[in-house]
C-alpha positions in Angstrom: -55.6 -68.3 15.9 -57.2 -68.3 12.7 -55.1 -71.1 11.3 -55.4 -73.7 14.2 -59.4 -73.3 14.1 -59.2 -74.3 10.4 -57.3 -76.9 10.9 -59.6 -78.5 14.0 -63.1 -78.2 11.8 -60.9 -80.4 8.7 -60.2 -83.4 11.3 -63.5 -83.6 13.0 -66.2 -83.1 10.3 -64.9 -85.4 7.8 -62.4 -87.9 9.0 -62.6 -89.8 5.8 -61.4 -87.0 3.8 -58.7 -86.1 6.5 -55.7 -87.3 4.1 -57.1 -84.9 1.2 -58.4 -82.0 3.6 -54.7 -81.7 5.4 -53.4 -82.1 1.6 -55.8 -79.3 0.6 -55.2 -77.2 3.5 -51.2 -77.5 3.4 -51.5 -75.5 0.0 -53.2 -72.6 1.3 -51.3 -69.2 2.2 -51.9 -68.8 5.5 -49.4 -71.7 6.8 -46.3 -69.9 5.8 -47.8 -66.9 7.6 -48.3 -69.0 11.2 -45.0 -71.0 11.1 -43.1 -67.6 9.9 -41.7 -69.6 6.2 -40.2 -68.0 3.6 -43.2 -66.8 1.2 -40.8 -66.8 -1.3 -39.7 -62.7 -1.9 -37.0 -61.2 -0.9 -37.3 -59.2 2.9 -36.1 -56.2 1.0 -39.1 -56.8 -0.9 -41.7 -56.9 2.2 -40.2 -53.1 3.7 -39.6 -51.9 0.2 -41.7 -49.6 0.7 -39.3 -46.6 1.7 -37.7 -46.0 -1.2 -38.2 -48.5 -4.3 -41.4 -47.6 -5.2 -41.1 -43.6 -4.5 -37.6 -43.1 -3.8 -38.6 -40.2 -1.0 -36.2 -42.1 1.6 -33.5 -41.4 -0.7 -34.6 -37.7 -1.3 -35.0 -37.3 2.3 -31.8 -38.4 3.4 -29.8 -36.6 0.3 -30.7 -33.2 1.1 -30.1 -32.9 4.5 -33.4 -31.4 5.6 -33.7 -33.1 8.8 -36.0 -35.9 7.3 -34.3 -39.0 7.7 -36.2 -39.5 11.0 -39.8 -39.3 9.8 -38.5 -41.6 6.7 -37.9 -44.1 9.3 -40.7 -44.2 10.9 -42.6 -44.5 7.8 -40.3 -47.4 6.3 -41.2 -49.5 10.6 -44.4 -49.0 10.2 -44.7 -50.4 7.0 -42.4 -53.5 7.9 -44.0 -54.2 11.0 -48.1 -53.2 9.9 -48.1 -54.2 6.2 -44.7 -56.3 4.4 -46.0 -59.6 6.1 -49.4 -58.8 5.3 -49.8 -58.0 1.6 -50.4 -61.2 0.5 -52.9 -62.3 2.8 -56.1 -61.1 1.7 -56.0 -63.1 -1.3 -54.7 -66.4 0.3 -57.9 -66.2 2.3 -60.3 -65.7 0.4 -59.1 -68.8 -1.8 -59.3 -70.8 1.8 -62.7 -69.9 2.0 -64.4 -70.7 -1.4 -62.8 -73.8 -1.5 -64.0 -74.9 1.8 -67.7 -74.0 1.5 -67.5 -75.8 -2.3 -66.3 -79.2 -0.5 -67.4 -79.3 3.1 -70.3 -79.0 4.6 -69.0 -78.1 8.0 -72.7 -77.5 10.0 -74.1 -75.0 11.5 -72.0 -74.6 14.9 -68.5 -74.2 13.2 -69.2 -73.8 9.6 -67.1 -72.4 7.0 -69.1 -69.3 7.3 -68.0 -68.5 10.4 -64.8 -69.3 10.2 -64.9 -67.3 6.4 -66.5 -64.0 8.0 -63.6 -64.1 10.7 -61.2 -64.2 7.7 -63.4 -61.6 6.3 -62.8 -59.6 9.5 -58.9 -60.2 9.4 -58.7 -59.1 5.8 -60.3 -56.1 6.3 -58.3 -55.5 9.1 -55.0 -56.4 7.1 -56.7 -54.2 4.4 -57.3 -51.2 6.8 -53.7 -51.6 8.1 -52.7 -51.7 4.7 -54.3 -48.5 3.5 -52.9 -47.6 7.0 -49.9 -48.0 6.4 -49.8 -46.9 2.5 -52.0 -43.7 4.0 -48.7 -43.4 6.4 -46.8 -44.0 3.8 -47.8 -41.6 1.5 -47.9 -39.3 4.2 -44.2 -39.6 4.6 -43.9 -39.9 1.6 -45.8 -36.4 1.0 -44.2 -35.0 4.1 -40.7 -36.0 3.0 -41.6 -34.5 -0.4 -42.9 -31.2 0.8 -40.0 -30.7 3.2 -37.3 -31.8 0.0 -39.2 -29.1 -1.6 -39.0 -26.6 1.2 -35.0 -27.5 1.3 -34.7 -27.5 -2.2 -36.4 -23.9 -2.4 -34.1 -22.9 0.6 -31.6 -23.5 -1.4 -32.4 -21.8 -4.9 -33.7 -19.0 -2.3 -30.2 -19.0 -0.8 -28.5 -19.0 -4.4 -30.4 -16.7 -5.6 -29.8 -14.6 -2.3 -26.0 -15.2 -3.3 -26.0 -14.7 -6.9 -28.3 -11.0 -6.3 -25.2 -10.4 -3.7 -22.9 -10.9 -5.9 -24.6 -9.0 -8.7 -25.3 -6.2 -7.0 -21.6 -6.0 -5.6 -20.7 -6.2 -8.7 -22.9 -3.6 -9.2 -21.5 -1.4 -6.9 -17.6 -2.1 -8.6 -19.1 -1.1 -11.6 -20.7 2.1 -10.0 -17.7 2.7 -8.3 -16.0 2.9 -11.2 -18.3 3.9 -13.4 -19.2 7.2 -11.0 -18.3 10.2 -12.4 -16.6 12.3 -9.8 -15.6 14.9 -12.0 -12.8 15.4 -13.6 -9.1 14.3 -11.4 -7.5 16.7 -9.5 -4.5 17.9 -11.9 -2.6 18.9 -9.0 -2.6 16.1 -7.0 0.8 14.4 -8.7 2.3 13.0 -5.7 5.5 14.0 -6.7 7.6 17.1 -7.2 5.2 19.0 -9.6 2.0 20.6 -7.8 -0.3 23.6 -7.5 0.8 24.6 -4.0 4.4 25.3 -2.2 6.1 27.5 0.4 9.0 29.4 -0.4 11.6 30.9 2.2 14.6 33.4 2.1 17.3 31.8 4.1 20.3 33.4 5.8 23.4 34.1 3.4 26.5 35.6 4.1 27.7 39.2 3.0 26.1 40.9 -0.2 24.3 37.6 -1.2 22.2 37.8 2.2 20.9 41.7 0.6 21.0 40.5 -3.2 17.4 39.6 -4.1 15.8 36.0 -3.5 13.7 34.8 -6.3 11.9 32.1 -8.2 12.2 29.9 -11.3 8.7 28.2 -12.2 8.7 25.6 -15.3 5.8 24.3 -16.6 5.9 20.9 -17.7 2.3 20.6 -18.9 0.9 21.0 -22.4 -1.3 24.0 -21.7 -0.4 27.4 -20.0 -0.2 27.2 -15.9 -1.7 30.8 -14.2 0.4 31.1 -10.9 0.3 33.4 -8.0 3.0 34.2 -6.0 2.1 35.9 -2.7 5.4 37.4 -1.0 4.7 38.1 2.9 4.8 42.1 2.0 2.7 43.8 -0.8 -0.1 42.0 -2.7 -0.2 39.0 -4.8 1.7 39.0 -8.5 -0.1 36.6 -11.6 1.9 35.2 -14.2 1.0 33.0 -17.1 3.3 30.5 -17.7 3.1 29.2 -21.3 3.4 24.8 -21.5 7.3 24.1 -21.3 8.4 27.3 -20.3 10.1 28.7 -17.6 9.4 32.1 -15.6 11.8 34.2 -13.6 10.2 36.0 -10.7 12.3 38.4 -8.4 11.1 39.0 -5.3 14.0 41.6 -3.5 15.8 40.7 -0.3 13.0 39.7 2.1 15.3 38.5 5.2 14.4 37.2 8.9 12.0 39.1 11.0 12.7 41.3 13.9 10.8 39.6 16.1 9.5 35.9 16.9 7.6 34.3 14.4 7.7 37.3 12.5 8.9 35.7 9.4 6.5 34.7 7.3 6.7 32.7 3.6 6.1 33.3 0.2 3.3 31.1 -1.2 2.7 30.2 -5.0 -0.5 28.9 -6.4 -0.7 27.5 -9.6 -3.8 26.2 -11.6 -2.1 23.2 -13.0 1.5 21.2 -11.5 4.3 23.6 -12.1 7.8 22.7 -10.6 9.5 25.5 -8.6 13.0 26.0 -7.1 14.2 29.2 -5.3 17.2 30.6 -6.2 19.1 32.5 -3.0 20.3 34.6 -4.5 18.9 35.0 -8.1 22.3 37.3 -8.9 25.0 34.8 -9.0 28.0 37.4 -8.9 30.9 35.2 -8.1 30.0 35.0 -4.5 28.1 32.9 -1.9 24.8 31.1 -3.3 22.8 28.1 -3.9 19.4 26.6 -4.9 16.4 24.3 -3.6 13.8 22.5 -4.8 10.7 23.1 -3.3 8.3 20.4 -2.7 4.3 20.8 -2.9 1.8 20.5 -0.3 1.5 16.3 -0.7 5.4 15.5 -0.6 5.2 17.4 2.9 5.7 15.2 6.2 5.4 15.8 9.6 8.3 14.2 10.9 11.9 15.5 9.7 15.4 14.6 10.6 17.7 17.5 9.3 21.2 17.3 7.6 23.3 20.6 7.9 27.2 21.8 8.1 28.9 22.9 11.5 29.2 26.3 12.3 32.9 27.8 11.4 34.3 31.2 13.5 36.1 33.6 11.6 38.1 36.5 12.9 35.3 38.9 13.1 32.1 36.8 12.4 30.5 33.2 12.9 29.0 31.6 9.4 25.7 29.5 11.2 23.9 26.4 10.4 20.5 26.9 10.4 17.0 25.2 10.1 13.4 27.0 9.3 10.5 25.4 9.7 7.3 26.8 7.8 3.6 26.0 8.9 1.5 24.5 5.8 -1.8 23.7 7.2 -4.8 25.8 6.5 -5.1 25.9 10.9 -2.2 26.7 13.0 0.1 23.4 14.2 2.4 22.5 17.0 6.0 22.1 16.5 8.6 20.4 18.6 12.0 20.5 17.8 15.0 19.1 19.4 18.3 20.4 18.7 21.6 18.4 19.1 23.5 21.5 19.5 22.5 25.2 21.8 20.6 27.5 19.1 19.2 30.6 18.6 15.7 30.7 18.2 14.3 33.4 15.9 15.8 36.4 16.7 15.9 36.5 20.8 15.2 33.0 22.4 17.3 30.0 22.4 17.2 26.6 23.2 20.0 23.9 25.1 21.8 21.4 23.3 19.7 17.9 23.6 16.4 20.2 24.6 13.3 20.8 22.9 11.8 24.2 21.8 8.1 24.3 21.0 5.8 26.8 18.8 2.2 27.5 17.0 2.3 27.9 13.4 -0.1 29.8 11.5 0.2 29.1 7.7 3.0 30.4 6.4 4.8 31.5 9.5 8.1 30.3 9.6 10.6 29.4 13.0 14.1 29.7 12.6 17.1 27.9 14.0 20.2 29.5 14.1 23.8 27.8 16.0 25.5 29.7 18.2 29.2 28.7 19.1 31.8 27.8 16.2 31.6 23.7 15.7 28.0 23.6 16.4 25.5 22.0 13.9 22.3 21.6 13.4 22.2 18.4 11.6 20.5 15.9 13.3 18.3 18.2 14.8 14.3 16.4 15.1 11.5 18.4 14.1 7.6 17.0 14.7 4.8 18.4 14.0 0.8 17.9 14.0 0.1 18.7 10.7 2.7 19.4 7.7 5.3 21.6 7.5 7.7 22.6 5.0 11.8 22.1 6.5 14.5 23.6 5.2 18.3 23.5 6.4 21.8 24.4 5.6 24.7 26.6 6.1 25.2 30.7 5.7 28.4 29.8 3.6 30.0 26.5 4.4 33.7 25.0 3.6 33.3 21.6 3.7 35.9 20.4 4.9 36.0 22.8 8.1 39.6 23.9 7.5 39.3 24.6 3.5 38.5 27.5 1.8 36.5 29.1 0.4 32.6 28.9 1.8 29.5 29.1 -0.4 25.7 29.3 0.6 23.9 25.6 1.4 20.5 24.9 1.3 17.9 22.4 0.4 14.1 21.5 1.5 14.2 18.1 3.3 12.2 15.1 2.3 10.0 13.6 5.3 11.1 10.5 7.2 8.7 8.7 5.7 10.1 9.6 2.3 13.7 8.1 3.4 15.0 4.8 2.4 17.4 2.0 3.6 19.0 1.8 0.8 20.8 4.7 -1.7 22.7 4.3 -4.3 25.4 7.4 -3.9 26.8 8.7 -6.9 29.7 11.4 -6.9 29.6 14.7 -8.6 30.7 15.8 -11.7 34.7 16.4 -10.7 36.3 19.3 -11.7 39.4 18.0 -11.1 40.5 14.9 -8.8 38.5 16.3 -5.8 35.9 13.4 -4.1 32.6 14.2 -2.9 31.5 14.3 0.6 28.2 12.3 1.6 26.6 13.1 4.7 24.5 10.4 6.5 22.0 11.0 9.4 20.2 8.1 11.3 16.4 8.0 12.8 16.9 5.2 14.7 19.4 4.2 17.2 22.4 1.3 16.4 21.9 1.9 12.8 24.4 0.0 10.6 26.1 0.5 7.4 27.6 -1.0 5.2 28.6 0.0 1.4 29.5 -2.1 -2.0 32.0 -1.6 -3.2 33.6 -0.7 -0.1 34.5 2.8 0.7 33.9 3.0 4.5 34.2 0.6 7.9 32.1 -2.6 6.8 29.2 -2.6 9.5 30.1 1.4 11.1 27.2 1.7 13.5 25.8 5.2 14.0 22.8 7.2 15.8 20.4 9.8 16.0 21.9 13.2 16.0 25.5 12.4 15.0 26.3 12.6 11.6 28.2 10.2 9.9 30.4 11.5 7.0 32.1 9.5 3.8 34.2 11.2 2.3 35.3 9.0 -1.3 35.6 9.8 -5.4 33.7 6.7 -6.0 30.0 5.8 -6.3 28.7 3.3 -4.1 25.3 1.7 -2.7 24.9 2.5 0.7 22.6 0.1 2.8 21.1 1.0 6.2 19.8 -1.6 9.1 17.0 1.2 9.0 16.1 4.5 7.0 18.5 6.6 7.0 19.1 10.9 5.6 21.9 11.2 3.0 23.0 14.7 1.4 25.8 14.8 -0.8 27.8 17.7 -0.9 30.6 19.2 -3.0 33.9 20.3 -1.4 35.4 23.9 -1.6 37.6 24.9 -4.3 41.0 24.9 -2.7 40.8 21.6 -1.4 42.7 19.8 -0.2 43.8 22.7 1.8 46.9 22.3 2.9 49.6 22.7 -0.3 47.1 24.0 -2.3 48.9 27.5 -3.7 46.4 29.6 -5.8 49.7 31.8 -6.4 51.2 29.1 -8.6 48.1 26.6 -9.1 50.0 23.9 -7.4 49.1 20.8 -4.9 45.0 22.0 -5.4 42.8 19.3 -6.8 40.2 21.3 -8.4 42.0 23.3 -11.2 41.5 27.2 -11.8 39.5 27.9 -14.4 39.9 30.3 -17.6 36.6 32.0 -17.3 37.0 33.0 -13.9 38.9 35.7 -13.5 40.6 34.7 -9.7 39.7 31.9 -7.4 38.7 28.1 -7.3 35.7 27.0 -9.5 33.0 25.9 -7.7 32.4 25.8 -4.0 29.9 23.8 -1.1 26.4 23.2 -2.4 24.5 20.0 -0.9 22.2 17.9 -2.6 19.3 16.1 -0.6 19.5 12.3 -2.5 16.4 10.4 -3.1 15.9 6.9 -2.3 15.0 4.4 -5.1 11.7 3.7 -4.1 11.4 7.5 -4.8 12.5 7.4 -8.3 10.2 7.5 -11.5 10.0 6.7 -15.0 9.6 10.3 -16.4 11.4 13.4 -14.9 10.9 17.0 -15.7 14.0 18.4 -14.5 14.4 22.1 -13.9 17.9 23.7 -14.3 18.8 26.6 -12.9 20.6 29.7 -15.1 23.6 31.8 -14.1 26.2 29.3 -14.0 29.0 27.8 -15.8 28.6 24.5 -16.4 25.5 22.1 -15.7 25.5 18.6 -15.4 23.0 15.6 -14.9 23.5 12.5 -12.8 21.0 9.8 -13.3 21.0 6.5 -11.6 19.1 3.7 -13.7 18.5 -0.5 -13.1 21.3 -1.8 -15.1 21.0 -2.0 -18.6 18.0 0.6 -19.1 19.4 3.7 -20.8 17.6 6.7 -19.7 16.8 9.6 -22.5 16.8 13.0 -21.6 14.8 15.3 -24.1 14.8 11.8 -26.6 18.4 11.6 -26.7 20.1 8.2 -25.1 22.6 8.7 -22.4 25.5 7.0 -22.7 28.9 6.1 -20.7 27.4 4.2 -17.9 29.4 3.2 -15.1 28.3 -0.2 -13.6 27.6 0.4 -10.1 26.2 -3.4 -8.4 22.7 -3.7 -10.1 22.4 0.2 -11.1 24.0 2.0 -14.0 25.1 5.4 -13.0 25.4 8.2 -15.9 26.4 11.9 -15.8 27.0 14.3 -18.4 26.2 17.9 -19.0 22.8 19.6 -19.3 22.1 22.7 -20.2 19.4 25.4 -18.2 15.6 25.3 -18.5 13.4 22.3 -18.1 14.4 19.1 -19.7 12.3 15.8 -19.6 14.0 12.5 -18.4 12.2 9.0 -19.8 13.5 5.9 -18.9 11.4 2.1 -19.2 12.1 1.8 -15.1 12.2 4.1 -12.4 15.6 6.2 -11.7 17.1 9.0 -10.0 18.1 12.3 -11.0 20.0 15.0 -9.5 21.2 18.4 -11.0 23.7 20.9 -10.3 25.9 23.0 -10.9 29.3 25.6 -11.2 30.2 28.6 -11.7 33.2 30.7 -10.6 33.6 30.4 -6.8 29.9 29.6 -6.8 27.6 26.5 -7.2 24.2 25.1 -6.9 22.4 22.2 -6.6 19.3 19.6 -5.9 17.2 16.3 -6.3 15.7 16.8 -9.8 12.7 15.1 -8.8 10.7 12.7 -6.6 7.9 10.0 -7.4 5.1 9.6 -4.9 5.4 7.8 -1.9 
């Protein structure tokens, strides 16, 4: 409107001039502003405003805050209210002085009036222009304080995260810098502890009246103070000096008269000892045999049991037998399940396949005895609600059945969750060209086998409560679809049996011996053998005294030679990926280093006697 009034008052008022006036008025900057030309900058130029000049359109869309949409509105308003407009003021102004210096345009529609209009429309354009820049700035401001806000959000957050991760860090260090006190020297995991439960199991003949006893070894560097409790009479101290081993008889303490009656001996000790029983601790020539005894930690509560079967003689049955000693501090529930009819303590007795049940105080023990001639206990399942110390074996086995002559078996058994699936099975120390009987017990049902080398049905399938026997003079690695028991166990002394003649030492494998005056060498003992996830890299093995001959087996990852006492073994026989070595040892405790894990097992014989067990266990 303001251009076409301009351009009437030129025509009219001074028609002579109308060539120059159109000429002059053509130049001024209004025209491009009517008809919508380029004015010569760039558009970018006219709505540069949102981020050229301040760059908060860029900060406001880089950090995310949500401010993108007040940004736009700021850059509209600014296209729309103020990029056409900036130049304007000036261009009018211009229009004006040159038209009042030239014209003289009368009172009606003079230059004046035209020229305050302008006036008008600048200041409008002006108002809209510090509108705008006012929006502007306010956006501007807005977008700032909000990028701010974010931006302190975020080193709020960070500094949230890095305090979190200082003070867990923090806590790590507290955790581990904490002082607790000093460790608990007794909790060794393995067979070495402060705390184990000792039990007088059935024998045959004298040995069943010949005392029971106790070897203790210290394998520390400082003297252990240990207190054996037996279930009669008060409680018995001995200090046991670092390395050394003490003998402690304890008489002939039998099975109670009466259920539950029987109760065990405990020893406490004030630093990790390692304790075996000896049953009995006078080895005269007849039946006996030794366990190790495992601490309170190795203890389970689940057991599967390997024993021997039950053999008649003409005026007696030798038993297989299982005892059962309560460990907690409480009483605990037992259940076991017998494969076989037994005698339960002294008067009750349980069906073959059923389950007998009992409360445990600590210490009490609950014995399982067979009851017809080829019964056996092995494979019997024992469960409890808190741990318990098993034991099992034989009065006096023959292993085989049908050979003579029998000898005491026992051993503690290692928890199901201390078996393996894998064993690697070494044979005893021959004393002639006998083999070595292993005894394998499943926990789970269609467990396979299968050995390498080969010394058995590739793929034999067995199950719970039937034991599975291999019978071989080699040593082998035995692998299990699922965990599996093995004991080994050393054959009588006039095996094979049959053609064996004492009279003139003919067709008998094992060999009489000079230093015993009549009779076989050696007779049944059974080992329990340890899995290798059991094994460790130093063993304090303890021997027991009263026999023979000793001997070491020790099962090593091939190529690392195990030292006992700092001396090298030697004569390895290559077994897969294991090395197996064996030689003789003599009585006491003796300390077994090797740079990997292995397994140990001692034993063993003396004349028409023998003993043996695991010689230790790592922690599982």
């Amino acid at each position: 409107m303001v251009v076409s009034m301009l351009h009437r008052q030129c025509l009219i008022a001074f028609a002579p001039l109308v060539v120059a006036v159109l000429s002059a008025c053509n130049q001024q900057s209004v025209f491009p502003y009517y008809f919508g030309a380029d004015t010569g900058g760039d558009a970018s130029d006219t709505a540069g405003l949102d981020s050229s000049s301040d760059g908060s359109g860029a900060d406001a869309e880089s950090d995310g805050s949500g401010l993108p949409d007040a940004e736009a509105d700021s850059s509209v308003d600014v296209e729309v209210d103020g990029g056409a407009l900036d130049d304007a003021p000036d261009g009018t102004d211009d229009v004006a002085a040159d038209s009042d210096a030239d014209v003289d345009v009368g009172p009606e529609v003079g230059a004046d009036a035209d020229v305050s209009e302008l006036d008008a429309v600048d200041a409008d354009v002006r108002d809209a222009d510090a509108d705008a820049d006012a929006d502007v700035r306010d956006a501007d401001a807005d977008a700032d304080a909000d990028v701010r806000d974010a931006d302190a959000d975020a080193d709020v957050d960070a500094r949230d995260a890095d305090a979190d991760a200082d003070a867990d860090a923090d806590v790590r260090d507290a955790d581990a810098d904490v002082d607790t006190g000093p460790a608990d020297p007794c909790a060794t995991g393995g067979h070495a502890g402060c705390s184990f439960f000792a039990v007088d199991l059935p024998n045959y003949g004298q040995a069943g009246i010949d005392p029971f006893g106790l070897e203790i070894l210290n394998p520390g560097t400082t003297a252990a103070v240990v207190t054996v409790v037996p279930p009669s009479g008060g409680p018995t101290e001995y200090t046991v000096a670092a390395g050394a081993v003490q003998a402690v008889s304890l008489g002939s303490l039998g099975i109670g008269t009466s259920p539950l009656a029987t109760t065990a001996t405990r020893v406490a000790s004030s630093r990790p000892v390692i304790v075996a029983q000896a049953n009995p601790t006078v080895f005269a020539g007849y039946s006996s045999d030794a366990s190790l005894l495992l601490p309170y930690p190795a203890l389970g509560t689940h057991y599967v049991v390997s024993s021997w079967p039950t053999r008649d003689s003409t005026s007696f049955q030798l038993k297989s037998f299982v005892a059962i000693v309560g460990a907690t501090g409480g009483s605990v529930d037992v259940n076991v399940r017998v494969p076989y009819a037994a005698r339960v303590d002294v008067s009750g007795s349980v069906g073959a396949g059923e389950t007998v049940t009992a409360t445990l105080l600590e210490g009490q023990v609950m014995y399982l005895q067979s009851l017809a001639a080829g019964s056996d206990l092995s494979g019997t399942v024992v469960t409890a609600t808190g741990p318990v110390a098993v034991f099992a074996g034989h009065e006096c086995a023959n292993v085989p059945t049908d050979v003579s002559f029998c000898d005491h078996m026992e051993e503690q058994q290692l928890p199901v969750d201390a078996l393996g699936a894998e064993y690697v099975l070494t044979r005893f120390q021959a004393r002639g060209t006998e083999p070595t009987v292993f005894r394998v017990m499943a926990t789970e049902p269609g467990t396979t086998l299968t050995t390498s080398p080969s010394v058995t049905t590739a793929g034999a399938t067995i199950r719970p409560g039937v034991p599975f026997d291999i019978t071989t003079t080699r040593d082998f690695v035995l692998t299990a679809s699922a965990p599996v028991a093995v004991t080994a166990m050393t054959v009588s002394s006039e095996y094979p049996g049959a053609g064996c003649d004492r009279t003139f030492d003919t067709g008998c494998a094992i060999p009489e011996d000079s230093r015993c005056d009549a009779g076989g060498f050696g007779d049944p003992t059974s080992v329990v053998v340890v899995p290798p996830s059991l094994y460790r890299t130093e063993t304090t093995v303890l021997v027991a005294s009263g026999f023979l001959d000793n001997y070491i087996n020790v099962v090593a990852p091939a190529g690392v030679i195990p030292t006992i006492d700092g001396i090298p073994m030697t004569s390895a026989v290559r077994v897969g990926a294991w090395d197996v070595f064996r030689q003789s040892i003599g009585t006491g405790g003796h300390t077994v280093l090797a740079s990997s894990p292995v397994g140990t097992a001692v034993y063993g014989y003396g004349c028409g006697i023998s003993w043996g067990y695991f010689g230790g266990i790592g922690a599982r």
